[in-house]
DSSP file (Angstrom, degrees, kcal/mol; ACC not computed):
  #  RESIDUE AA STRUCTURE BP1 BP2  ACC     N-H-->O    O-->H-N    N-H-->O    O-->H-N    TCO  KAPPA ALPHA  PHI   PSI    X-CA   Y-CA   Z-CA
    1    1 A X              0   0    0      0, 0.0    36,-0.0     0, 0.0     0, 0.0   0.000 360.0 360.0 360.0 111.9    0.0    0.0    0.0
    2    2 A X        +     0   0    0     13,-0.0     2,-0.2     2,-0.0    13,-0.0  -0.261 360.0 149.5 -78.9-171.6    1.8    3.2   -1.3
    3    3 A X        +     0   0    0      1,-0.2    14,-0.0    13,-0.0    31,-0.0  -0.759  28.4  35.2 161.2 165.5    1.1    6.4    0.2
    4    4 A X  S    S-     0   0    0     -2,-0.2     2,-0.2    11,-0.2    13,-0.2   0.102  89.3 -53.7  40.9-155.3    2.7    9.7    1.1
    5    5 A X        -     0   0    0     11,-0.7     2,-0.6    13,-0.0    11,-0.2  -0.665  51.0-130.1-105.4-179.2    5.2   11.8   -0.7
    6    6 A X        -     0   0    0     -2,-0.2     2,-0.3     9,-0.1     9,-0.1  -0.948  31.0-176.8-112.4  98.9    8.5   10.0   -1.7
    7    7 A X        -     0   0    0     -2,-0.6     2,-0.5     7,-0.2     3,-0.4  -0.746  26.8 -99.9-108.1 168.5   11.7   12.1   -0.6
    8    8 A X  S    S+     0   0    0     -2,-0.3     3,-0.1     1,-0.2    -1,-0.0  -0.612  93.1  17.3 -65.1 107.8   14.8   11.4   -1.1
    9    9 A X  S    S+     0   0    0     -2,-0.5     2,-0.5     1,-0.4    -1,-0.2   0.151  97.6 112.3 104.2 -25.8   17.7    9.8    1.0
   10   10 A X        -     0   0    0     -3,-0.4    -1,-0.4     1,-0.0     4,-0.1  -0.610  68.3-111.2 -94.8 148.0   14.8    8.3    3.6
   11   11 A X    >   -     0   0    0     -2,-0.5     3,-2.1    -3,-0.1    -4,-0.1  -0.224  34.6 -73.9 -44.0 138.7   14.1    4.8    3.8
   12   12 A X  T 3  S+     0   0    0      1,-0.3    -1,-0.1    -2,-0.0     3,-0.1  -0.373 117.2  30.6 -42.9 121.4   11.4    2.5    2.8
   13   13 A X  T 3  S+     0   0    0      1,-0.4     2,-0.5    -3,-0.1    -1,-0.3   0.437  88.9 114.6 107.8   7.3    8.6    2.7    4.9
   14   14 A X    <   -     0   0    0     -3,-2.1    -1,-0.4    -4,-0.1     2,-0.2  -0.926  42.7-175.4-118.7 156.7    9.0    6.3    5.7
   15   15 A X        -     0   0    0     -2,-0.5     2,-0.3    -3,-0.1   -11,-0.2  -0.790  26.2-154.6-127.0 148.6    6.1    8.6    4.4
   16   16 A X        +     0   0    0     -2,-0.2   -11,-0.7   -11,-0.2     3,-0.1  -0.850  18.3 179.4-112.4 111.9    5.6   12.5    4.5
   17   17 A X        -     0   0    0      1,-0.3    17,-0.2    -2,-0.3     2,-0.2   0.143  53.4 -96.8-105.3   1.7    1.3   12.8    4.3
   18   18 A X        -     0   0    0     13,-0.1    -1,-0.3    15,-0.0     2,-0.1  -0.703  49.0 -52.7 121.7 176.0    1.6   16.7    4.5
   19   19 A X        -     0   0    0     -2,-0.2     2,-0.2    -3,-0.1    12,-0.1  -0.156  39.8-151.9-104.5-160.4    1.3   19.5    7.2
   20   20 A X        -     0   0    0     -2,-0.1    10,-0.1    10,-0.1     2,-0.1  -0.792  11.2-137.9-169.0 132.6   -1.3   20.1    9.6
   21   21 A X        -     0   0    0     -2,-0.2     2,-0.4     8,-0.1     8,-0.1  -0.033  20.1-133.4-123.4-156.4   -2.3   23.3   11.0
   22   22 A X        -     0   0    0      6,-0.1     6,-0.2    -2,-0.1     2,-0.1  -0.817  28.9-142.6-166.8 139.0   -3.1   22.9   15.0
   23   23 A X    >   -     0   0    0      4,-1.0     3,-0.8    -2,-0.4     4,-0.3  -0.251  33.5 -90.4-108.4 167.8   -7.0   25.1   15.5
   24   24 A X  T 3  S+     0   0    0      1,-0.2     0, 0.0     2,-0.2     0, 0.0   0.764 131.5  67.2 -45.0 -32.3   -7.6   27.3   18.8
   25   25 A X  T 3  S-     0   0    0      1,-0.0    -1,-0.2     0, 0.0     3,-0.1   0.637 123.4-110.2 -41.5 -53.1   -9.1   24.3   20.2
   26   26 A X  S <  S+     0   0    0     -3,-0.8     2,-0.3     1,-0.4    -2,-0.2   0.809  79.0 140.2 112.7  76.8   -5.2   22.7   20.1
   27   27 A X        -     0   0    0     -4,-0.3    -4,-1.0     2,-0.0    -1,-0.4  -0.790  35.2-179.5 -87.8 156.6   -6.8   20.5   17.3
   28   28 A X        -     0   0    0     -2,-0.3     2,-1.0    -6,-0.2    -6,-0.1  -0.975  24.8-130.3-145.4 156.9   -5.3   19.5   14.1
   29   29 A X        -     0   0    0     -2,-0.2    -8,-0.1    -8,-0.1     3,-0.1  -0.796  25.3-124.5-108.7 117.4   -6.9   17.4   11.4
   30   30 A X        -     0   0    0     -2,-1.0   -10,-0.1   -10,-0.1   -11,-0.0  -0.112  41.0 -93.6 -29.8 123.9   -4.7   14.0    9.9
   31   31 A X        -     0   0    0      1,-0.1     4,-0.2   -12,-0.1   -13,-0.1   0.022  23.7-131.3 -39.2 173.8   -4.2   14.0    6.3
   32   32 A X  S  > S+     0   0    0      2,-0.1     4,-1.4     3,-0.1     5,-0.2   0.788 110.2  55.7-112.6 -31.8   -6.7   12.2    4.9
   33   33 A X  H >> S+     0   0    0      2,-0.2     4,-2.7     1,-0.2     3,-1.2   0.975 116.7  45.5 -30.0 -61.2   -3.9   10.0    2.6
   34   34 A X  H 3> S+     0   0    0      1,-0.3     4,-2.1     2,-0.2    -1,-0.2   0.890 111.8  49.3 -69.5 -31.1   -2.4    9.3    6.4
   35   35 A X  H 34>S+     0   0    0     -4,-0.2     5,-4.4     1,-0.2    -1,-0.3   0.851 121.4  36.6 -70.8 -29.0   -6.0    8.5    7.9
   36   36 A X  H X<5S+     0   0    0     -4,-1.4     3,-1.5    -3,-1.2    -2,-0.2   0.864 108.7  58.5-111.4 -46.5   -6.6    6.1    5.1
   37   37 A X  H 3<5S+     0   0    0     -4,-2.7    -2,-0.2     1,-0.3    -3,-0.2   0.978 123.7  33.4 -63.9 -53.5   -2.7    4.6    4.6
   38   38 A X  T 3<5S-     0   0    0     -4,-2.1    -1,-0.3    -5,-0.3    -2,-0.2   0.161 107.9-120.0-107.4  39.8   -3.5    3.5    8.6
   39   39 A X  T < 5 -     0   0    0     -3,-1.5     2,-0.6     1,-0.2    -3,-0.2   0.844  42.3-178.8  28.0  66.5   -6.8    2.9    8.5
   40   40 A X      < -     0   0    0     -5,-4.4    -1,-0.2    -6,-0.1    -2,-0.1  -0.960  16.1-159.8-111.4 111.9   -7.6    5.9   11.4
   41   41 A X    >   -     0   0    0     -2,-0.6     3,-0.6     1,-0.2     2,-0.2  -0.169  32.0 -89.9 -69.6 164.1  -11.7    5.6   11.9
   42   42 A X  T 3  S+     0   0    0      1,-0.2    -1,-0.2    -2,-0.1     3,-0.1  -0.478 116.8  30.0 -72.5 153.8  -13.4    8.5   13.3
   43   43 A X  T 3  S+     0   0    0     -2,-0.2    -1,-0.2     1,-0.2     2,-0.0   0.179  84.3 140.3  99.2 -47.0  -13.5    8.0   16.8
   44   44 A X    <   -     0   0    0     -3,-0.6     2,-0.3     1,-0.1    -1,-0.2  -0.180  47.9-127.3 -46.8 136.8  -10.5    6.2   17.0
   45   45 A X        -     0   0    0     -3,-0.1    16,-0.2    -2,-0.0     2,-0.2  -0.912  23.6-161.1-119.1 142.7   -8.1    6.9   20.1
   46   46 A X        -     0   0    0     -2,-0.3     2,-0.4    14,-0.2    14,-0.2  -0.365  18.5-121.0-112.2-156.3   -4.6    7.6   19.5
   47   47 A X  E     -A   59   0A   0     12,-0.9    12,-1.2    -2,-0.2     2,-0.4  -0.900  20.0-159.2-120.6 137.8   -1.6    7.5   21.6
   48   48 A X  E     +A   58   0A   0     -2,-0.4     2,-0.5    10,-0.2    10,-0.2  -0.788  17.8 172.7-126.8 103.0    0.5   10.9   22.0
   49   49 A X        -     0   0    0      8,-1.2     8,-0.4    -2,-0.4     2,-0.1  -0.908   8.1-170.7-130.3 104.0    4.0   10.2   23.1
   50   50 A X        -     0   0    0     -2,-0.5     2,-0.4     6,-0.2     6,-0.2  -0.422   9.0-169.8-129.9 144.9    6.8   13.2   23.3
   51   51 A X  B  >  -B   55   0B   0      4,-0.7     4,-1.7     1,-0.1    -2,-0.0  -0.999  27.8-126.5-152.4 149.8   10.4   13.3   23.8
   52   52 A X  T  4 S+     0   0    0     -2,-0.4    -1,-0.1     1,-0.2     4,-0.0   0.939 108.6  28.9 -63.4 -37.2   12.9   16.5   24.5
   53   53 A X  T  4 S+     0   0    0      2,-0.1    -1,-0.2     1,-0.1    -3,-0.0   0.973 125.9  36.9 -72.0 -59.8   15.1   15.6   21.6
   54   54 A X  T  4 S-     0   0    0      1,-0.2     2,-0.3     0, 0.0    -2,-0.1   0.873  93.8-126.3 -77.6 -47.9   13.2   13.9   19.1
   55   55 A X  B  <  -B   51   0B   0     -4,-1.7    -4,-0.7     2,-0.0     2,-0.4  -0.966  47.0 -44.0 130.6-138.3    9.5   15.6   19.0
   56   56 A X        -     0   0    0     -2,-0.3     2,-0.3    -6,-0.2    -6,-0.2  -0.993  42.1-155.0-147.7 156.7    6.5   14.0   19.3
   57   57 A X        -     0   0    0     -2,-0.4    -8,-1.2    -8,-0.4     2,-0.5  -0.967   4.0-163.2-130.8 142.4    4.8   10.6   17.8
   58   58 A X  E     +A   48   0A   0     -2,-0.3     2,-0.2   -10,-0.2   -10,-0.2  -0.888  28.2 139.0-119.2 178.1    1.4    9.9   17.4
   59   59 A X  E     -A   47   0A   0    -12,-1.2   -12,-0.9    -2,-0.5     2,-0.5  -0.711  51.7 -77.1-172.9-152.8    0.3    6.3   16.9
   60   60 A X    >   -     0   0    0    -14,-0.2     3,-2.5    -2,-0.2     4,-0.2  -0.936  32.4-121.3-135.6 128.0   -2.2    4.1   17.9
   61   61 A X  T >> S+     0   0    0     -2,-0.5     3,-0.9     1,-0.3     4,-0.7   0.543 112.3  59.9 -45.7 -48.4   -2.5    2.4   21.4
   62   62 A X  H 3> S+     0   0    0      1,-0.2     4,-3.4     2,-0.2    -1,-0.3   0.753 105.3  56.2 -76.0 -24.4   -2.4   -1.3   19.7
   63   63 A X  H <> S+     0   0    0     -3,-2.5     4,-1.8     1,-0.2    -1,-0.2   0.824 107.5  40.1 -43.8 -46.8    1.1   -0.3   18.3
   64   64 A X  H <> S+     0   0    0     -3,-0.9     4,-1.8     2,-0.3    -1,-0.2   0.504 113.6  63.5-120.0 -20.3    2.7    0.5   21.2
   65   65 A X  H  X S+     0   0    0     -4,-0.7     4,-2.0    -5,-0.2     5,-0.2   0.977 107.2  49.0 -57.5 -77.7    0.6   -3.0   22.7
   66   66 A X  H  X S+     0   0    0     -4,-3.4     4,-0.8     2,-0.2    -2,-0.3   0.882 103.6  50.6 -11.4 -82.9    2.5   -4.7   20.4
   67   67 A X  H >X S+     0   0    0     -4,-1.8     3,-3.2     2,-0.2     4,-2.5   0.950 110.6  55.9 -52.4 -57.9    6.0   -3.5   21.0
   68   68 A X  H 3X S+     0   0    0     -4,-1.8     4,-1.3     1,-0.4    -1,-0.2   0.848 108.6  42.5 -48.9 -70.3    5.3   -4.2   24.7
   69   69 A X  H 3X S+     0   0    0     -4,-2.0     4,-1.4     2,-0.2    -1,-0.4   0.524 107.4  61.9 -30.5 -17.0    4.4   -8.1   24.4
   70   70 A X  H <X S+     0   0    0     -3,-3.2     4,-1.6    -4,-0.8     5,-0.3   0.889 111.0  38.0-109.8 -67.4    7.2   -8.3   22.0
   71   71 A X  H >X S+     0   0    0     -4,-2.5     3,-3.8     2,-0.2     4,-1.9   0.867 117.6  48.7 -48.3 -84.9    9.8   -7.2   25.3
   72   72 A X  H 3X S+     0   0    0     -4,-1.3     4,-2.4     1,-0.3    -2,-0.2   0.697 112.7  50.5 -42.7 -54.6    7.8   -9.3   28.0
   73   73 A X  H 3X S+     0   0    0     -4,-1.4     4,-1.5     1,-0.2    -1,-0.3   0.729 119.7  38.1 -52.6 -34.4    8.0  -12.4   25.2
   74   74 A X  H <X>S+     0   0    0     -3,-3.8     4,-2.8    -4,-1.6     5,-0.6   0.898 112.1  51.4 -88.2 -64.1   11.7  -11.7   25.0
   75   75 A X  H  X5S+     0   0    0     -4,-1.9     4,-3.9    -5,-0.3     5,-0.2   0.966 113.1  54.8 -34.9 -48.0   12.6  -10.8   28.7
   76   76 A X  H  X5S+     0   0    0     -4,-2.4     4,-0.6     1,-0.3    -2,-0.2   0.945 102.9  52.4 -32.9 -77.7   10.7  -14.2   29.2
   77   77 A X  H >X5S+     0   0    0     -4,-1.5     4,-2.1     1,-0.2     3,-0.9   0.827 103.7  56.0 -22.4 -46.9   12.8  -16.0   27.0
   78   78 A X  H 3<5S+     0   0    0     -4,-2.8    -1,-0.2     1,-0.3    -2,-0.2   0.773 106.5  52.0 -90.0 -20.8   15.9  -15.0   28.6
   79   79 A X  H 3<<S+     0   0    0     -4,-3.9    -1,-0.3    -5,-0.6    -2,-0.2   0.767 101.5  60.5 -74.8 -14.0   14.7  -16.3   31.9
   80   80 A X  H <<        0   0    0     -3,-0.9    -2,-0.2    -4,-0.6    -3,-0.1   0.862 360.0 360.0 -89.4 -61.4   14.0  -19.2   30.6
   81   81 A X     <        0   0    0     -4,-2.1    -1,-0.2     0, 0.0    -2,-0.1   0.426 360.0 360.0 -75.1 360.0   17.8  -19.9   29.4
């Protein structure tokens, strides 16, 4: 599934879907290319996760679910041995 714009020098799998303008509200609205490339429903709760260096990610709660099982399954492992 393509999607976003293509620049140069980044990697596969990295995307730029566009700016965003942030409302009085501190709203912003998601591209609609990016809402559709990760299938984000209305409704839908995301994850907002911020770092002094880096910036800020948004993401979806089941991502970040993921990653977590993926460490306990490893730490596990390594008790194991």
């Amino acid at each position: 599934m393509g999607g976003g714009k293509h620049v140069l020098g980044q990697s596969k799998g990295r995307h730029i879907f566009g700016t965003a303008r942030v409302g009085d509200r501190g709203q912003i609205v998601i591209p609609k290319e990016a809402r559709t490339f990760y299938q984000i429903q209305t409704g839908d709760t995301l994850l907002i996760l911020g770092d002094d260096e880096n910036g800020m990610i948004i993401t979806k709660p089941d991502v970040l679910n993921k990653l977590a099982n993926t460490i306990l399954d490893q730490i596990g492992k390594e008790e194991e041995n």
